[in-house]
N, C-alpha and C positions, 0 to 999 in steps of 0.2 A: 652966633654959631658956637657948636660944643668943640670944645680946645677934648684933641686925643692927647694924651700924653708920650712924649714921645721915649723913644727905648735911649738909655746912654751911650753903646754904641752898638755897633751891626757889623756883619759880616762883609766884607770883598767879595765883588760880584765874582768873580771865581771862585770862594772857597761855597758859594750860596749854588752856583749853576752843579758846582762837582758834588755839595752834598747833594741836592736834589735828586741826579742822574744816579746818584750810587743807589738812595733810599726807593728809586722807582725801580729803579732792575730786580732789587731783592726783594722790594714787594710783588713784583710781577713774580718772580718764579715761587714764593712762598704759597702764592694765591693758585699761580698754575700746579703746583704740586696739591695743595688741600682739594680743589678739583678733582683734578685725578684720584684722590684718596675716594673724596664721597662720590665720585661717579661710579669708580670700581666697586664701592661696599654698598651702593645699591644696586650694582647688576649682580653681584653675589646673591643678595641677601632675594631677588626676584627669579634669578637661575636654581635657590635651594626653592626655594615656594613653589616651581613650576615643576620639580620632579617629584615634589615629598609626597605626593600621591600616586606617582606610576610605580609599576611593577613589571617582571618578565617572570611566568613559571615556564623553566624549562625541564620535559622530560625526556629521561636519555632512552635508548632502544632498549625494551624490556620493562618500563615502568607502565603506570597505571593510567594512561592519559586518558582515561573517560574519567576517572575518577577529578584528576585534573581539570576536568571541561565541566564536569557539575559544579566542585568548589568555585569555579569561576565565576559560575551565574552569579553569586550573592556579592558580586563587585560593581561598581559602577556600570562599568563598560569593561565587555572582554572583545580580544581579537584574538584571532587563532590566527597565526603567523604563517605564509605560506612554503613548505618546503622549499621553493625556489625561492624564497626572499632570504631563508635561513643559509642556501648554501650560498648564494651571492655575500651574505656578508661574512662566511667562513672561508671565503676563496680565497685570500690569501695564506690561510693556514692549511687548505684542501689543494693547495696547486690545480694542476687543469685535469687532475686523474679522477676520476669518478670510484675509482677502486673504496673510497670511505663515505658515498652516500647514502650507502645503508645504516651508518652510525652515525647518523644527524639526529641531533635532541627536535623535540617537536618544541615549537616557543607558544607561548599564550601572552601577550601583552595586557594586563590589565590595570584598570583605572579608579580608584576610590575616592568618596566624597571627599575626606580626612584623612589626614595619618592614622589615628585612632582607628580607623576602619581598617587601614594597611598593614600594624602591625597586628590585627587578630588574624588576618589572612594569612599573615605568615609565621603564624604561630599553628594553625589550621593547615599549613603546607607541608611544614617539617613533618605531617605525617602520612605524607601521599608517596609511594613507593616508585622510588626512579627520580625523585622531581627535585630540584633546586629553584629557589625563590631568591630573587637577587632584584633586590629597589634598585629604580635609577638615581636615586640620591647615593647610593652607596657608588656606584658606577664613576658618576661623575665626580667624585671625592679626590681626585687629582686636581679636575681643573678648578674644583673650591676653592684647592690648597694654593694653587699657582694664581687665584685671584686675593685669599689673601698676604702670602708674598708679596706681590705687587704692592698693597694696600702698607703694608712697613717698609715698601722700601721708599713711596712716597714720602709717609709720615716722618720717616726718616730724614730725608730731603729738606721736609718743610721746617723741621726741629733744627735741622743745622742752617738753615738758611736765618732762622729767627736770633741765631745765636753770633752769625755774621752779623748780623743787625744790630745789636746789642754789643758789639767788639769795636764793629765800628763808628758805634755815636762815642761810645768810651772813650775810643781813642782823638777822634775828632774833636771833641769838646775839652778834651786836654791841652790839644794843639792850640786849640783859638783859645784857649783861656791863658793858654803863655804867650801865644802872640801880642795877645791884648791884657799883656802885664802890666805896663805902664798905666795902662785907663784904670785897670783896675785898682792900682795901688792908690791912684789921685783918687779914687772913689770910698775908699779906705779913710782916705787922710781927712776928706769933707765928713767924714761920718758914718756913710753910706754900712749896709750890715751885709755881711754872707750872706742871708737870707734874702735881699734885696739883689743883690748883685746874681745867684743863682736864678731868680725869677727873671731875670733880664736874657739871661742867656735860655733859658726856657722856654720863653716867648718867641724868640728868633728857630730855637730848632724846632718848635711845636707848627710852628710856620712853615718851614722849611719840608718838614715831615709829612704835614697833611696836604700840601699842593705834592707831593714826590708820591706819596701813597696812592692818592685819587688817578694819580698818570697812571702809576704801575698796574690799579684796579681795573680800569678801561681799556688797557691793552689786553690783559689776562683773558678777560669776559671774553670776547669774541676766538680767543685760541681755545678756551674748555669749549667754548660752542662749535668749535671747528674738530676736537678731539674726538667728542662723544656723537658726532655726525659722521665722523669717519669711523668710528668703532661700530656704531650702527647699521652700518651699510655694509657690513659681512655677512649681515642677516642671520646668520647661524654662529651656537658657539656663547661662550661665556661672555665677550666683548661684545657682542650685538646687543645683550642686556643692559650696557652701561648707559649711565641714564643721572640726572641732577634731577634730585625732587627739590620741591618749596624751600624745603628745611637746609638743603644743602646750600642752596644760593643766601640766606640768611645766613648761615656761618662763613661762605665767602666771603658775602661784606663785610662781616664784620670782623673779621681779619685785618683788613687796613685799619678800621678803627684801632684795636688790639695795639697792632703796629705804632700806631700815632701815639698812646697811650705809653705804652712803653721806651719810646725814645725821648718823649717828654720827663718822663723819669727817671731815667738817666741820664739826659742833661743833668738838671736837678742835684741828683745825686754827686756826679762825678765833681759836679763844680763845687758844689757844697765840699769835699770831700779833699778835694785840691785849695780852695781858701782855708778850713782847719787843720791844712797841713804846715801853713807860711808861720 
């Protein structure tokens, strides 16, 4: 049989259950915040794709709407909007008086293969007399913005949570290297090198960190699958877009890799770092 070799020493099953528990929690929220990032930055980015082609020309009482209604033909698809549909959705600015339904803008809703098509149309509009041309991408340029808001204040999230992670392998790996002053200094005296002695303790949190990552990763998954099923189901709206493509589940996993990666490295480090200090 193949003899493993074994580590000089190892952690107290308490100081190994409490890093575990710490390094899953904060992978679990790292991974549930990067979720959230790319599920919101692709219901944006499919919310701007679904409007960059419509359009509204509205013209006010006195403008040219036949002129209106020809430039329309050359669009994909037009609707002529119907006065009753236009004062239902002015009712709250119209109260329940009919004294201002004579000064209702006539709406034309139209629809182009392209944007390229969208902005000749509205370059072609500005000169239709009475009439204003207002894209729904411009409309909806609020709730862009308040998706990407959202989108930093995750990234945000996810940035300090990686930085907790990082503070505290530093700190921890400090602890147990003075706990385990004594081994290490007999390990000293046999010969043993910093570089020798930091690979030992590398191993143990490399350990530690990829059994703690893989938890936090498997609890994450099914909450983003729970977020973006429940943002879906408002069916309307910027959040109903929210959505994980291919790409984003490949950089969620590999986030805990990332994770593993990095605390391995700073074991390493700190320990190296605290031996050439003695």
């Amino acid at each position: 049989m193949r003899n493993k070799r074994p580590l000089v020493f190892s952690f107290v099953r308490e100081q190994a259950i409490f890093l575990t528990a710490l390094i899953a929690l904060l992978t679990f929220l790292a991974t549930l915040a990067l979720g959230v990032t790319v599920g919101i930055g692709a219901g944006v980015a499919q919310w701007n794709a679904r409007w960059d082609t419509f359009a509204t020309v509205q013209v006010l009482p006195g403008g040219d709407f036949d002129a209106a209604q020809k430039l329309s033909r050359n669009a994909k698809h037009a609707n002529v909007v119907p006065d009753e549909e236009v004062a239902k959705m002015l009712r709250p600015w119209l109260g329940s008086s009919d004294a201002l339904s004579a000064y209702l803008p006539k709406m034309i809703e139209v629809e182009f293969a392209n944007s390229s098509d969208l902005r000749s149309f509205g370059d072609a509009a500005k000169n239709l007399q009475g009439a204003r041309f207002i894209t729904h991408a411009a409309g909806a340029r609020n709730i862009t913005r308040a998706g990407w808001q959202i989108m930093g204040i995750s990234v945000l999230v996810m940035i300090m949570v990686l930085g907790a992670i990082g503070l505290c392998i530093s700190y921890i790996t400090r602890n147990i290297t003075l706990i385990h002053k004594r081994e290490l200094e007999i390990l000293t005296q046999i010969g043993a090198s910093d570089s020798f002695v930091a690979t030992q303790m590398q191993i143990i949190i490399t350990k530690i960190s990829a059994m703690a990552a893989g938890i936090g990763l498997i609890v994450a998954v099914p909450m983003i699958f729970l977020i973006t099923s429940m943002a879906q189901g408002t069916r309307i709206g910027l959040m109903a877009q929210m959505h994980v493509p291919a790409m984003g589940w490949t950089l969620i996993v590999l986030l805990p890799v990332l994770i593993i990666a990095l605390t391995a490295w700073l074991a390493r480090r700190t320990t190296m770092k605290i031996l050439g200090d003695k």
